[in-house]
C-alpha positions as CSV (number, residue, x, y, z in Angstrom):
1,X,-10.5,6.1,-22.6
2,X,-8.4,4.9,-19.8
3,X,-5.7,6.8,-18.5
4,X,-1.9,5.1,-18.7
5,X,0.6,5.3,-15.9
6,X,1.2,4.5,-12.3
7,X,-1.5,5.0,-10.2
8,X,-1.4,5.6,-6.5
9,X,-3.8,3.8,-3.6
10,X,-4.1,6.2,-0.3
11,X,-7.0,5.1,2.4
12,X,-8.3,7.1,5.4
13,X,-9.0,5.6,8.9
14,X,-11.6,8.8,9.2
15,X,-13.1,9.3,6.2
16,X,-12.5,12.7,5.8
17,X,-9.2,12.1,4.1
18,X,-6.9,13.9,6.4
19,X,-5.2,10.9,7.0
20,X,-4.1,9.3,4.5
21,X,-2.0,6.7,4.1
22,X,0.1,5.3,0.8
23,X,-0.6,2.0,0.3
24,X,0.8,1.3,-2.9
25,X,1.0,1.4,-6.8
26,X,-0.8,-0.1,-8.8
27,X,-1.6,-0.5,-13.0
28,X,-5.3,1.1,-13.1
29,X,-7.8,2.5,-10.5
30,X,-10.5,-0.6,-10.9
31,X,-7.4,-3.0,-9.5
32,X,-6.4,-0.5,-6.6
33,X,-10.2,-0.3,-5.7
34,X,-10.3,-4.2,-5.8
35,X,-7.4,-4.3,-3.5
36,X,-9.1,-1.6,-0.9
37,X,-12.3,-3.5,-0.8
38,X,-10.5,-7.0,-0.2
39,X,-7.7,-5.7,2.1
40,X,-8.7,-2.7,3.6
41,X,-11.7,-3.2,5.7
42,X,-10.9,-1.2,8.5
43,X,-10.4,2.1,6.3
44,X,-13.7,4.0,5.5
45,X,-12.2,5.9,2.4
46,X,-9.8,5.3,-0.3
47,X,-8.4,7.5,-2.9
48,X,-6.4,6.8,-6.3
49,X,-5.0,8.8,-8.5
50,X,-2.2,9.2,-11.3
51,X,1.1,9.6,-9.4
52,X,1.9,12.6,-11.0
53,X,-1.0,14.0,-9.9
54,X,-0.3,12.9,-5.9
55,X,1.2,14.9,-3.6
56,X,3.8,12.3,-3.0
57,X,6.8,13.4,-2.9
58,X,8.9,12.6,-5.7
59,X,12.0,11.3,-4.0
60,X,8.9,8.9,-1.8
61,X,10.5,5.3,-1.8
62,X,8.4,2.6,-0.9
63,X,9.6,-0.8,1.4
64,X,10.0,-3.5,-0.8
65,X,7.6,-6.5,0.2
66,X,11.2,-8.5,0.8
67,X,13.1,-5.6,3.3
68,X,11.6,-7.1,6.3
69,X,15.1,-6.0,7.8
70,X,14.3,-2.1,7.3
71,X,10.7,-2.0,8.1
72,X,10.5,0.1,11.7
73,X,7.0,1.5,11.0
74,X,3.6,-0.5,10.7
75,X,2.4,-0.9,7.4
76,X,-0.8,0.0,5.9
77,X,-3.7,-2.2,5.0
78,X,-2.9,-5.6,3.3
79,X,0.5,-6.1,4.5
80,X,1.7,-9.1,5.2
81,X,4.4,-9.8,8.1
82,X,6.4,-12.6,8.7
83,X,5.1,-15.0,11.2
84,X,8.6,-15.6,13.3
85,X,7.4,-18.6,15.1
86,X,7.2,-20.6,11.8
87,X,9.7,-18.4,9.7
88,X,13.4,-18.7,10.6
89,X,14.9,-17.5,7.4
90,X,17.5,-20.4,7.6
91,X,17.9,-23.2,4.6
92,X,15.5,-26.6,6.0
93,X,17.9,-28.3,3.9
């Protein structure tokens, strides 16, 4: 039986999982270990787990994909910036 909620993916540059770093939530662990495999190649270990069973914190608010503006930190694996040579944010029209 599969387990319902909101699961959390955390990799490891190491392996040894001492540093891990959120990467984001997802429905079920098969889709999250999809995601590391395919995005995540640089990261030798991966963890996921129900989010109440993290040690996120509860208050732990994650940068939606369309805050480019209040991103000051680099992301984890699989995130995708905003090429600024091609992207202006203005209307073509």
């Amino acid at each position: 039986m599969l387990a319902e909620g909101i699961f959390i993916l955390t990799v490891s540059l190491s392996g040894n999982y001492d540093d891990l770093e959120f990467v984001g939530y997802f429905n079920d662990c098969p889709t999250a270990m999809i995601y590391f495999k395919e995005n995540c190649s640089e990261h030798k270990a991966a963890s996921c787990l129900l989010k109440e069973y993290s040690n996120i914190s509860p208050d732990h608010v994650s940068p939606s994909q369309f805050d480019f503006d209040t991103i000051k930190e680099s992301q984890s694996c699989g995130f995708v910036g905003v090429d600024t040579r091609t992207f202006t944010g203005e209307d073509d029209d």
